[in-house]
Every structure is written in C-alpha cells, then in structure tokens.
C-alpha positions in Angstrom: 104.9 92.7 98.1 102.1 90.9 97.3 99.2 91.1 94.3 96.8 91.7 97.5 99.3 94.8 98.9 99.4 95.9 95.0 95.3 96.1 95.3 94.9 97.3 98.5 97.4 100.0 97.9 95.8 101.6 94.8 91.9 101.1 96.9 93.9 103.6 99.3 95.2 105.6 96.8 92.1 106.2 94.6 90.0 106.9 98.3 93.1 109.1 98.8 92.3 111.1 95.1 89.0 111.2 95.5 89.3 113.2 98.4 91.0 116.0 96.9 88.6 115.8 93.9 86.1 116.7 96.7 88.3 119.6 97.7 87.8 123.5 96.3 89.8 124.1 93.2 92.3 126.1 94.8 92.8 123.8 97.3 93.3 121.1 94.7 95.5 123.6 92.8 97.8 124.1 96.3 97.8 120.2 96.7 99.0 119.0 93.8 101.9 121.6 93.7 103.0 120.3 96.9 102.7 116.9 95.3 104.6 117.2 92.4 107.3 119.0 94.6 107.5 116.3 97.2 107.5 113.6 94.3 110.7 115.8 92.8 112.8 116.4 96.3 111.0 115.6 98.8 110.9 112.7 101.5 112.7 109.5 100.9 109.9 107.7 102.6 107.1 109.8 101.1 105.4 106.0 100.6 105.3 105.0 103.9 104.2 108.1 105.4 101.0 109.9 105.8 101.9 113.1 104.7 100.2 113.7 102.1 97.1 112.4 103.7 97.3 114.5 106.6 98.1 117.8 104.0 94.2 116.6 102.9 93.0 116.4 106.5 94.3 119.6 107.1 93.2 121.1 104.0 89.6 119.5 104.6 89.4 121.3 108.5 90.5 125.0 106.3 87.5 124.2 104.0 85.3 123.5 107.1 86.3 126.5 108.9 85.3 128.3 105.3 89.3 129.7 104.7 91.0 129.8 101.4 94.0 127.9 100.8 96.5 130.5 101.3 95.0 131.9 104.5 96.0 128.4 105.9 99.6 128.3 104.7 100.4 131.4 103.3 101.5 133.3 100.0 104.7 130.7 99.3 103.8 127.1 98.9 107.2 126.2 98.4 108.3 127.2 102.1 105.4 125.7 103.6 106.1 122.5 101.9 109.4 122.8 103.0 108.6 123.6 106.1 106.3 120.1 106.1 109.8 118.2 105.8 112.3 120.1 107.2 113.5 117.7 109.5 113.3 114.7 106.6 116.0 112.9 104.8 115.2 113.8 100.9 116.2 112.9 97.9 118.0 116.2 97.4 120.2 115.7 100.5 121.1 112.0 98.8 122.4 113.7 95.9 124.3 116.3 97.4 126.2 114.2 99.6 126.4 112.2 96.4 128.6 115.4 94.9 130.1 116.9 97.6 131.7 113.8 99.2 135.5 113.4 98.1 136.2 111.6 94.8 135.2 108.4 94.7 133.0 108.5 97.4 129.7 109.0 95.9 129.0 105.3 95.4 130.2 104.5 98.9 
C-alpha cells in the first residue's frame, strides 16, 4: 500500500463521514451503532466492502421517502445488523473456532 492508496483512502472516507453528517440525527444515531458493532464482531472484510456505504445509501433513500430510522429497520438494531452479515465470516466466528477447536488447535 502506497502513500497515494493511504490518501485516496481517507478522501473516501471523509466523503464517506460527511455523508452521514448530512443525515438526520437519528439516522446518524442508528449508523454509528451499527458501526461500532460491526468494528467489534462484525465482517472480516469490513474494509474491502461497501457495506457501510450502502447502510448510508439506504439510509439516504428512508430520508427521501420522509421515514424515520426505525420504520426502515425496525425496533432492534442489533438483529438488523446482524441480519446485514449473516452470511459473513466475522471476527467472532474466528474466535470461537479459536476455543472450541481441540487443544492445541487454536493456532493451527
């Protein structure tokens, strides 16, 4: 990785925070929960995918269509963010096969 990736990189990510800035507070609220979670267990590849952008597009067509946040995913962020990577590899299921594997195993 290059200085230029390194620059280019942070352009997208500021563009990327500036565009939930522009969000309602709720919806800001909502993202940033998902966020943290996602940072915590979620995704192995979070990096390299556009998750989180498309949570923001998504978000940005509920504000459009004039709906709060939790018409658009419901009363438990934590299931819809689940839902969102259900079918990823995460960080969680790393660590649990780290554990449950037989001894020895969990550096293998």
């Amino acid at each position: 990785m290059g200085i230029q990736d390194i620059i280019e990189g942070k352009k997208q990510w500021r563009a990327h925070m500036a565009r939930i800035k522009a969000l309602p507070p709720d919806y800001q609220i909502v993202y940033k929960e998902i966020q943290r979670y996602f940072f915590k267990v979620g995704p192995v590849g979070l990096a390299d995918e556009p998750l989180l952008s498309e949570i923001v597009d998504f978000f940005e067509e509920g504000v459009a269509a004039d709906k709060g946040v939790l018409e658009l995913i419901g009363n438990d962020v934590a299931a819809f963010a689940d839902d969102l990577i259900k079918d990823s590899r995460t960080y969680a299921d790393i660590y649990q096969e780290s554990i449950s594997g037989e001894p020895g195993t969990a550096g293998k």
